[in-house]
Structure formats: C-alpha cells, structure tokens
N, C-alpha and C positions, 0 to 999 in steps of 0.2 A: 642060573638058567642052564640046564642040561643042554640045550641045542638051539641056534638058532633060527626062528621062523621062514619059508623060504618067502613067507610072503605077512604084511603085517597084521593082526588082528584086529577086528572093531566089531560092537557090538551095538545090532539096533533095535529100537522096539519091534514086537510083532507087529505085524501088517504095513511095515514101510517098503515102498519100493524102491527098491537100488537099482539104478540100469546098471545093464552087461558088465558094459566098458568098465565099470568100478568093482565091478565083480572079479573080474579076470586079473586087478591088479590088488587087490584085496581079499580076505579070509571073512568074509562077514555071517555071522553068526546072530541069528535074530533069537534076542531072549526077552523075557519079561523084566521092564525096566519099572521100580518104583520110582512115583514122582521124587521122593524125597533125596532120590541118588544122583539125580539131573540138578546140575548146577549151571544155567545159562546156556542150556541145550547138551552139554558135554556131561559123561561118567566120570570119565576122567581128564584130565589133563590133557592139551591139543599134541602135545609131543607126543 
C-alpha cells in the first residue's frame, strides 16, 4: 500500500441508503455488486 486511507473504504450496492453519520466516518463508494460476490451480505471479509 502506497499510503494509508485517512479514512476506511466500503463498498455498497447502488441505491442503498447510508445515513450521514456513517458517511462522515466512512469512504463509501456505491458500485454494482454481483450476486455471486456477496457472501452472507459481505464482499469481503468483516475486517
């Protein structure tokens, strides 16, 4: 990793709503999630 994030990445499907509050302490990035990527609600790993 070239640099550390000042704040940490997640990624959600399009048209979920994130309130504020998890905005302002989160990088969220809404992308097109295939079904077959979601495993028990998560992309990746809970860490």
């Amino acid at each position: 990793m070239k640099w550390q994030p000042e704040r940490p990445e997640i990624a959600v499907p399009r048209g979920r709503k994130v309130p504020d509050d998890v905005q302002k302490d989160l990088d969220v990035r809404w992308r097109h999630l295939a079904p077959a990527d979601v495993v028990d609600g998560w992309v990746t790993s809970p860490v």
